[in-house]
TIDO-289404 format. One line per 8 residues: number of its first residue (from 1); for each residue x, y, z of C-alpha. Coordinates in Angstrom, 2 decimals, always signed. Layout:
NUM = X:Y:Z  ...
***
This chain:
1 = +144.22:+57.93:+95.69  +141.37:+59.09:+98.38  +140.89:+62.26:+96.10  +140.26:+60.08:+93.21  +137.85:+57.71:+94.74  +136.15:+60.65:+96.17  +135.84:+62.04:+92.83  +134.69:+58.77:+91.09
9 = +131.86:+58.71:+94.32  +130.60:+61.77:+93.65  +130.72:+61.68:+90.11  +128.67:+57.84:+90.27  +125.94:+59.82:+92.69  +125.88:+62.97:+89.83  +125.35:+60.36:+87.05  +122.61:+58.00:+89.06
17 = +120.83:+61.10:+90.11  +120.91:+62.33:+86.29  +119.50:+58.96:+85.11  +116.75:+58.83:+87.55  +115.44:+62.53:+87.33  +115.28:+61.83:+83.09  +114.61:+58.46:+83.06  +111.90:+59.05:+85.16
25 = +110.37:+62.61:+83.11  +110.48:+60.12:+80.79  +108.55:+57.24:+81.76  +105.77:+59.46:+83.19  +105.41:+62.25:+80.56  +101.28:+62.01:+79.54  +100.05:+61.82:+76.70  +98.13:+64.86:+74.95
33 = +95.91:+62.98:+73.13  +92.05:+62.67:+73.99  +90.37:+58.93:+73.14  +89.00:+58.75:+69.67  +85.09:+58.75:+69.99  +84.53:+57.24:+66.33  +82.02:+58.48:+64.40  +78.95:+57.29:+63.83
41 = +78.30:+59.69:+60.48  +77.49:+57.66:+57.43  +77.73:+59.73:+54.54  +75.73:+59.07:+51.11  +79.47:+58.60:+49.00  +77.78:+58.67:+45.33  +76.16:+62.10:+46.13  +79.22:+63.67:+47.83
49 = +81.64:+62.07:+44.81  +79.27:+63.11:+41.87  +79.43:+66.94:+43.79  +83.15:+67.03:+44.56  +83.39:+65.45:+40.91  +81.37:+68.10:+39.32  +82.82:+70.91:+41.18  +86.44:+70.79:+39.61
57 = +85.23:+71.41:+36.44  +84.50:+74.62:+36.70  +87.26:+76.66:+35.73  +87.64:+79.09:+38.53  +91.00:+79.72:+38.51  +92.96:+83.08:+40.01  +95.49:+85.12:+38.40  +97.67:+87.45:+39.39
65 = +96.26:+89.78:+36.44  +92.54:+90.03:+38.05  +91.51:+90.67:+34.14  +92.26:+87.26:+33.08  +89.92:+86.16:+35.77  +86.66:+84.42:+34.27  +84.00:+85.24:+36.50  +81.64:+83.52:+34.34
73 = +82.97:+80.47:+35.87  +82.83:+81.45:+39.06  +78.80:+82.21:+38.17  +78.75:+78.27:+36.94  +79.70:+77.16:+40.45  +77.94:+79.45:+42.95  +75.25:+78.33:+40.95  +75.97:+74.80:+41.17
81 = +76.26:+75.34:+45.21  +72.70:+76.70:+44.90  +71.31:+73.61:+43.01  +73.36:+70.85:+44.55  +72.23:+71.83:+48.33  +68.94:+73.14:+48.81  +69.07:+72.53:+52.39  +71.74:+74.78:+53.05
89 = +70.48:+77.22:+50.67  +66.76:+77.17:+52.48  +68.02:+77.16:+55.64  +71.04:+79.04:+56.16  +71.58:+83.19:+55.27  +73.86:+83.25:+52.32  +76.07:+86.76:+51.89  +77.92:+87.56:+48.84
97 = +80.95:+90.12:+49.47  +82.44:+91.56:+46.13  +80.22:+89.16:+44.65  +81.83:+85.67:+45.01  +82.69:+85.18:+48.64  +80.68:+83.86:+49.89  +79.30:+83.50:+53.64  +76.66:+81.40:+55.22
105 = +75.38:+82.06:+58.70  +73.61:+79.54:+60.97  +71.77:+80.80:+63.78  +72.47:+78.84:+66.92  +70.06:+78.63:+69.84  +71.93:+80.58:+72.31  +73.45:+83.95:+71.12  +75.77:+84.15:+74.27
113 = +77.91:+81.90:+73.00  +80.51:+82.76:+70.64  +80.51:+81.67:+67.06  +82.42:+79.42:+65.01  +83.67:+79.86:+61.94  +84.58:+76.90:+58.66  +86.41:+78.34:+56.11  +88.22:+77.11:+52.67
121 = +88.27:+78.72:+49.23  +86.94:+77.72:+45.84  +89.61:+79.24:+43.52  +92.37:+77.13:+42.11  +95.80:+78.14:+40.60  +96.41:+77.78:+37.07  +97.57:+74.42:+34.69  +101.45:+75.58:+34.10
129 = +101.34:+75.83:+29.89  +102.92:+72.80:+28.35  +102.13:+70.56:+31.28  +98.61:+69.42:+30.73  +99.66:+66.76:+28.43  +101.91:+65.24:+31.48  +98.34:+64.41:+33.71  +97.09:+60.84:+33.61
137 = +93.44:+62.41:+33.61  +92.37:+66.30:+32.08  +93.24:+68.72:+34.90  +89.18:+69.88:+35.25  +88.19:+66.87:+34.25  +87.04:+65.41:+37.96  +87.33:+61.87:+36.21  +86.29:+59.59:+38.93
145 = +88.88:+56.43:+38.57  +89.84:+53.19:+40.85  +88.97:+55.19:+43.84  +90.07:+58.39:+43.01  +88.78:+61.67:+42.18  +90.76:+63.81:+39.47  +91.76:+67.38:+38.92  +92.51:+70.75:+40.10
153 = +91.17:+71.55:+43.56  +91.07:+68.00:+44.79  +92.97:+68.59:+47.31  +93.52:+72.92:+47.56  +90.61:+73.48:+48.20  +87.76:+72.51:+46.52  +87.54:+69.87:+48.71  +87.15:+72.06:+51.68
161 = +84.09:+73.87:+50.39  +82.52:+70.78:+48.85  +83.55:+69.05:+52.11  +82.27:+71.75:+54.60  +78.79:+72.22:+52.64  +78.31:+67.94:+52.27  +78.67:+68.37:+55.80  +75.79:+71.00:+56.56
169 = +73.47:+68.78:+54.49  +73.66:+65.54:+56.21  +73.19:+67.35:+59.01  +69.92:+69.74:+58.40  +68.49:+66.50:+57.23  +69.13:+64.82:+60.11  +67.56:+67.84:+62.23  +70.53:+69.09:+63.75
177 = +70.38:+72.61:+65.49  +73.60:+74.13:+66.80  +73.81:+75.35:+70.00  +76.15:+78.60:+68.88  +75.70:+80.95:+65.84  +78.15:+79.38:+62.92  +79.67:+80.90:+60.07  +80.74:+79.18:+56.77
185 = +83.20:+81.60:+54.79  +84.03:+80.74:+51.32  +86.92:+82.89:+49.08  +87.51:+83.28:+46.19  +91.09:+84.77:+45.75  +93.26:+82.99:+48.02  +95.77:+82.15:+45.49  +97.06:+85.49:+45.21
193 = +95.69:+86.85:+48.62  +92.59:+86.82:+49.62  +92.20:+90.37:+49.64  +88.63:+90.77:+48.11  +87.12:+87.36:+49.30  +88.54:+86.50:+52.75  +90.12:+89.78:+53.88  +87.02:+91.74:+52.75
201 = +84.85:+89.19:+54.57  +86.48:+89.68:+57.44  +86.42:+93.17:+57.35  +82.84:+92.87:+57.18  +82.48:+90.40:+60.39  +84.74:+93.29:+62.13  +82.64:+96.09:+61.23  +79.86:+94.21:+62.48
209 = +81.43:+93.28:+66.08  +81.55:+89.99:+65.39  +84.53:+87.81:+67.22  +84.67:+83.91:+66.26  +85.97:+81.89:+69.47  +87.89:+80.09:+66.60  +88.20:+79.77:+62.87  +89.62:+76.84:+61.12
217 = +90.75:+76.97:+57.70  +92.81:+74.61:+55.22  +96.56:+73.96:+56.20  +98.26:+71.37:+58.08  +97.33:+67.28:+57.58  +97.52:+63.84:+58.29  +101.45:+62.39:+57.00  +102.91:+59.66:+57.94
225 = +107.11:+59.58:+58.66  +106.66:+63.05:+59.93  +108.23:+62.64:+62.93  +111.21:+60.62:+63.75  +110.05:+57.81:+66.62  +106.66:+57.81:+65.93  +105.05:+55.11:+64.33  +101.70:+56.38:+64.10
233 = +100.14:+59.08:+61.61  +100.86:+62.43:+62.99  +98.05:+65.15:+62.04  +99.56:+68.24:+62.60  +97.40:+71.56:+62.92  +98.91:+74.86:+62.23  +98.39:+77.06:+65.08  +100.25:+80.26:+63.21
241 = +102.02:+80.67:+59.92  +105.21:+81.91:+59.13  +105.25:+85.29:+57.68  +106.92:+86.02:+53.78  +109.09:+88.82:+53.12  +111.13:+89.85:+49.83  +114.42:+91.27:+50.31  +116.07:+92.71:+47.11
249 = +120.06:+93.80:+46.89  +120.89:+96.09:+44.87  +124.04:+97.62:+43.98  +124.98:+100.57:+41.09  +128.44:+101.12:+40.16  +130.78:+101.82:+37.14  +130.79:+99.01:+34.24  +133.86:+98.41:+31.84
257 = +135.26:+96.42:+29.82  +135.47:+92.47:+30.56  +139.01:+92.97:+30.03  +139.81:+95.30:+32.48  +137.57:+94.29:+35.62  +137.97:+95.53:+39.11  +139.02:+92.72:+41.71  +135.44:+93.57:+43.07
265 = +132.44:+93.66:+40.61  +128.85:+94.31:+40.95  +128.07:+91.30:+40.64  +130.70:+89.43:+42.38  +129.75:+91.79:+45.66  +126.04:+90.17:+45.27  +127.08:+86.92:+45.05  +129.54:+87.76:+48.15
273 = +126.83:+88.63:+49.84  +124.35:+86.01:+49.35  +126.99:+83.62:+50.07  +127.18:+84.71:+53.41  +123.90:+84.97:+54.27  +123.25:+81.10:+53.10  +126.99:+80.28:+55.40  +125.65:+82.17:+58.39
281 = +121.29:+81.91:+58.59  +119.68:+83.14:+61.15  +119.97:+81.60:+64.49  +117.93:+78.32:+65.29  +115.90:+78.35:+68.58  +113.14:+75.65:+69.22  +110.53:+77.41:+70.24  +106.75:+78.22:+69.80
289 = +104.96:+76.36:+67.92  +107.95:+73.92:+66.87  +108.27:+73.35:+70.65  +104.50:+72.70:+71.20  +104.77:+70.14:+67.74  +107.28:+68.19:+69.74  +106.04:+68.20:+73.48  +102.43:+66.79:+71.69
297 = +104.36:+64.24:+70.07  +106.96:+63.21:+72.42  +104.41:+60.71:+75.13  +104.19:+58.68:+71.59  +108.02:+58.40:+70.92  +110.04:+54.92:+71.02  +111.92:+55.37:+74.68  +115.08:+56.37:+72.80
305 = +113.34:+59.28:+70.84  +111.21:+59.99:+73.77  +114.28:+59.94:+76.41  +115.26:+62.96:+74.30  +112.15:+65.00:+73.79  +111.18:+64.62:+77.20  +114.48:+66.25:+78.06  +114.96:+68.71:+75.75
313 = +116.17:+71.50:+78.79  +119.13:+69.18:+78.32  +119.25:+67.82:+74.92  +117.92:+71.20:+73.17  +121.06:+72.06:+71.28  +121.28:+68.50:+70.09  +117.80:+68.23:+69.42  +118.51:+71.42:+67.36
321 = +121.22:+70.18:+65.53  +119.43:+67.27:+64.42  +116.55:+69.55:+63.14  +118.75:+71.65:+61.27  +119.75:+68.88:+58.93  +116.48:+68.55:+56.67  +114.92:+71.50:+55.17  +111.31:+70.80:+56.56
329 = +112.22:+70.57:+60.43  +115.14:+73.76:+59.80  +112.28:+75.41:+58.66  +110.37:+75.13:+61.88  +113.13:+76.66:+64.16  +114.21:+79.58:+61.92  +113.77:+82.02:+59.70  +114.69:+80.66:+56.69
337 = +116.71:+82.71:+53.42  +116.34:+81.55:+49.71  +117.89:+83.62:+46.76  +115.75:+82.93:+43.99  +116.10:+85.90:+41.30  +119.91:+87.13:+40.23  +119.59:+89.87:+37.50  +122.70:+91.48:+36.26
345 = +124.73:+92.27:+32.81  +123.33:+92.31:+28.65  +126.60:+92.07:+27.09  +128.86:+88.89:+27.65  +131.93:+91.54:+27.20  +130.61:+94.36:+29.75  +130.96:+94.72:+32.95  +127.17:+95.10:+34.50
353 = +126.84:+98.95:+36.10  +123.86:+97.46:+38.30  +123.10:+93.84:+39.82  +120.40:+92.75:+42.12  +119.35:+89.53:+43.80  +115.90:+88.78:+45.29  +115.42:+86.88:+47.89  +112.54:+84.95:+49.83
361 = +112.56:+84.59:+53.60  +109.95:+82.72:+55.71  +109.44:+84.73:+59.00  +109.52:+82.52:+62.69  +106.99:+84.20:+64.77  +108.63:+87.43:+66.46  +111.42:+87.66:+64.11  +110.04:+91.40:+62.49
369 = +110.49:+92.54:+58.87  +113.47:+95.04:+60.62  +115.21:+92.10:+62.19  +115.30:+90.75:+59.06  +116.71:+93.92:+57.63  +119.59:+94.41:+60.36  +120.41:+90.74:+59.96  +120.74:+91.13:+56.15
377 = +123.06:+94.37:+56.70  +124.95:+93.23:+59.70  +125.82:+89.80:+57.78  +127.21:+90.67:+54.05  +129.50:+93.66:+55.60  +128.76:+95.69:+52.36  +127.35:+99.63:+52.76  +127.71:+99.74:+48.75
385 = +124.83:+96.99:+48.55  +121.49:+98.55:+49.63  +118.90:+96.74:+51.23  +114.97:+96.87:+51.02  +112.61:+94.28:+52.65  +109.26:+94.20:+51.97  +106.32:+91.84:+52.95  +104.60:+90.48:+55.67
393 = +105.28:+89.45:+59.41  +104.15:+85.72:+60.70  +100.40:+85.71:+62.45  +99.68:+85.54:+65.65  +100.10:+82.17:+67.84  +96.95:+80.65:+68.42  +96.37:+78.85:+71.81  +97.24:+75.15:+72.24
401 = +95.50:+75.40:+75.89  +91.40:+75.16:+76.43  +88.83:+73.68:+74.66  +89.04:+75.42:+71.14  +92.08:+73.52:+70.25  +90.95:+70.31:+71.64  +87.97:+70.48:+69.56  +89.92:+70.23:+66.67
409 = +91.69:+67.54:+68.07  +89.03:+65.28:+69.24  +87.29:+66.12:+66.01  +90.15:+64.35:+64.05  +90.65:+61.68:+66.40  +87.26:+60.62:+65.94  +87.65:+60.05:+62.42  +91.38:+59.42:+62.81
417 = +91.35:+57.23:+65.87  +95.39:+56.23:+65.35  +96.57:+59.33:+64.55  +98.33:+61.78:+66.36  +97.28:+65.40:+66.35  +99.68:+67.97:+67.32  +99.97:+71.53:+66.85  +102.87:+73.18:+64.59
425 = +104.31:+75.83:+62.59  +102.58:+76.26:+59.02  +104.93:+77.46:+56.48  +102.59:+78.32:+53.60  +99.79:+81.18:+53.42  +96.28:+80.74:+53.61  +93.19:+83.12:+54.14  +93.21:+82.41:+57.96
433 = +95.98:+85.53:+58.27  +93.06:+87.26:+57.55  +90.64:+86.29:+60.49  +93.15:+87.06:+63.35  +91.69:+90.53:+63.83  +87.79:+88.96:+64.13  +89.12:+85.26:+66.01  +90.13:+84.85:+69.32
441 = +92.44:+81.50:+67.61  +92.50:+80.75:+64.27  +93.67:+77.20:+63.27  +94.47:+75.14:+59.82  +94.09:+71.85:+58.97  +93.04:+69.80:+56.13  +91.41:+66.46:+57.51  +92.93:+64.22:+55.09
449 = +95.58:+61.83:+54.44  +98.52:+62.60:+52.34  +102.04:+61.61:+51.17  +105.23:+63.78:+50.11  +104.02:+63.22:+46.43  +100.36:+64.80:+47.08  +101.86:+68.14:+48.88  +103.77:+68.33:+45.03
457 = +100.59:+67.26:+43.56  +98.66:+70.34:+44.98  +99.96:+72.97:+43.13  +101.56:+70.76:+40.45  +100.43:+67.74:+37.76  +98.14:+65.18:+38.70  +96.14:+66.69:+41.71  +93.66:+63.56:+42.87
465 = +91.89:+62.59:+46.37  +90.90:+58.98:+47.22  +87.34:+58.59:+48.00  +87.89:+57.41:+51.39  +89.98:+60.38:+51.64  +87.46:+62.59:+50.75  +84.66:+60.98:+52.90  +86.29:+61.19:+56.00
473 = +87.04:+64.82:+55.68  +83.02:+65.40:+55.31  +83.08:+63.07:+58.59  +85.76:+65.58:+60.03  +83.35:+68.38:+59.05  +80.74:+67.03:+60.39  +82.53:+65.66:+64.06  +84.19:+69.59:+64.18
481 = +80.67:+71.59:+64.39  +78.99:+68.53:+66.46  +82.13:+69.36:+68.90  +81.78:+72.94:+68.82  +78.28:+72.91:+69.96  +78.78:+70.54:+72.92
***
């Protein structure tokens, strides 16, 4: 009976030290976000509608097949940049690499600091045929109804450039000098890579010496019912992107006849093997940028949420578990595997003598296009099935720490004063990949509000901004070079 009260004793002092150690962490965990200094920009909102309005009808769209490309569109709107602001134009050095990307330069006063660099691009994917008749308003129409602004590269990324350059021209009218040379880089190809507009500008910068202390470019946003426990907005700013790779199986083998099959075909060893790698995945670790999402949120969790978060050297493989369960937070803890092409057999009576199966994978930062490889092998068991992987490894992690970050931050909380801006793990490309070898951090956000139903709208039918969407990211513009020159 002593041994069991003894045991009960200690295990009551175990437990009451346990609650007071993580009740406390939690109760005194700070907060990460800086007070919202609110803007004071007012922006003329005809002008900058009638210019984002005009801009999306040009037709500068990218295709995979560079010949389909019309360039005399592309003309139209450089040209239309030129007219609409002649303050930018008169005072700012405009470069053209490969002749439409575009880069403005803005001499600051002192040329020891570092410079800053804006980027977004111009071109916009294609209207998927059939499909046009399925949009409440013509897809390059910029239609400008109840509050809204219609048509491809509303919101990717039309309204970065128009955004960025509305920006520069309140500003040179109001006299505004920077303190630190800025750079304003404008592609053309992003949709299929960048490589002649942003990669070729950035070539350029590094041939030059030039290294930005920071360059922000399109990405994460402002969403609401991001984050489980948190009531408020949560803008999240990619600090790295995920890489993309291609894996293709393959496997050759005899055919036959359908009515004398082997127990194991060609393509029943595919599917074998893609079934295991969707039962297995690669292992789940909260880490990196996921884990810098969640310690910026936490401070602004309900108690029960933030009990959790604040604990998470306890709670991790809970915390994990609970991640895992919807696609979008699983895809910020692993590398993620989806089969999307299967090509095998001509002849419903013929056994196939080759199958394949493509597959997608989203790379976590330090998981390399080899690990991938040896995963893939190690998992489906199969030396008959030969595996290539092909593509490209997630960027580098930018730094959460000093003021380059924070000046993002404070830039959105200005215009955003309820939101909550936190770093995290971008899962899409974008042409910042490219600036990592001329940036010391490279960031991406997109300083507006959206829903679920925009994200689908950005690639797909019935792209629109609000107005008051679109004004405050000229505000956000405008707050992010004021706090880069402070």
């Amino acid at each position: 009976m002593k041994k069991w009260k003894l045991f009960t004793l200690i295990f009551i002092s175990f437990l009451t030290v346990f609650l007071i150690v993580t009740v406390y962490k939690t109760l005194t965990i700070a907060s990460k976000q800086p007070d919202g200094q609110i803007t004071e920009a007012t922006v003329n909102k005809n002008e900058a509608v009638e210019h984002l309005s005009e801009a999306v009808t040009y037709k500068t769209i990218s295709y995979q097949d560079r010949a389909k490309m019309e360039f005399s569109e592309f003309d139209r709107f450089v040209d239309f940049l030129e007219r609409a602001y002649p303050s930018v134009h008169e005072e700012l050095q405009l470069e053209k690499i490969n002749d439409y990307g575009l880069m403005y330069q803005w001499k600051g006063k002192d040329n020891g600091k570092q410079p800053i660099g804006l980027t977004s691009h111009y071109d916009v994917v294609p209207v998927l045929d059939g499909t046009e008749g399925n949009w409440e308003q013509e897809p390059f129409s910029g239609t400008v109804i109840d509050d809204k602004i219609w048509g491809r590269g509303t919101l990717d990324d039309k309204i970065g450039v128009i955004g960025i350059l509305q920006a520069l021209e309140y500003l040179l009218k109001e006299g505004y000098e920077p303190e630190r040379d800025m750079y304003f880089m404008f592609g053309f190809d992003e949709e299929i890579g960048g490589d002649l507009g942003a990669k070729a500008m950035a070539d350029t910068l590094k041939d030059r010496g030039i290294q930005f202390e920071y360059v922000l470019d399109e990405g994460g946003a402002i969403v609401e019912d991001m984050v489980p426990g948190v009531q408020s907005p949560v803008g999240v700013v990619g600090i790295s992107e995920k890489g993309s790779a291609t894996a293709e199986l393959s496997i050759e083998g005899s055919g036959g006849h359908s009515s004398q099959p082997k127990s194991q075909t060609n393509i029943g060893r595919i599917a074998r093997a893609i079934t295991k790698l969707e039962d297995t995945q690669f292992p789940a670790d909260l880490k990196g940028p996921g884990e810098d999402l969640f310690e910026y949120v936490a401070p602004e969790m309900s108690f029960g949420m933030r009990y959790i978060f604040s604990n998470k050297w306890i709670f991790e493989p809970v915390i994990e578990r609970v991640l895992l369960q919807e696609p979008a937070s699983a895809a910020l803890i692993r590398t993620t595997i989806a089969p999307t092409i299967f090509q095998a057999g001509e002849q419903y009576n013929a056994l196939p003598e080759k199958a394949s199966a493509v597959i997608n994978l989203r790379l976590m930062p330090g998981d390399s296009l080899q690990d991938v490889k040896t995963f893939i092998e190690e998992t489906i068991e199969d030396d008959s099935i030969k595996v290539e992987v092909e593509g490209s490894e997630a960027t580098k992690v930018s730094s959460v720490e000093g003021e380059p970050f924070q000046k993002v931050q404070q830039a959105a909380k200005n215009v955003y004063n309820d939101a909550v801006i936190a770093p995290y793990l971008m899962f899409a490309g974008s042409d910042a990949k490219h600036y990592d070898s001329v940036s010391d951090n490279t960031y991406r956000f997109l300083p507006v509000q959206i829903t679920s139903e925009d994200l689908n709208r950005m690639h797909g039918t019935n792209e629109h901004i609000s107005i008051d969407n679109y004004l405050n990211a000229i505000k956000f513009y405008i707050e992010i070079i004021k706090e880069s020159n402070r």
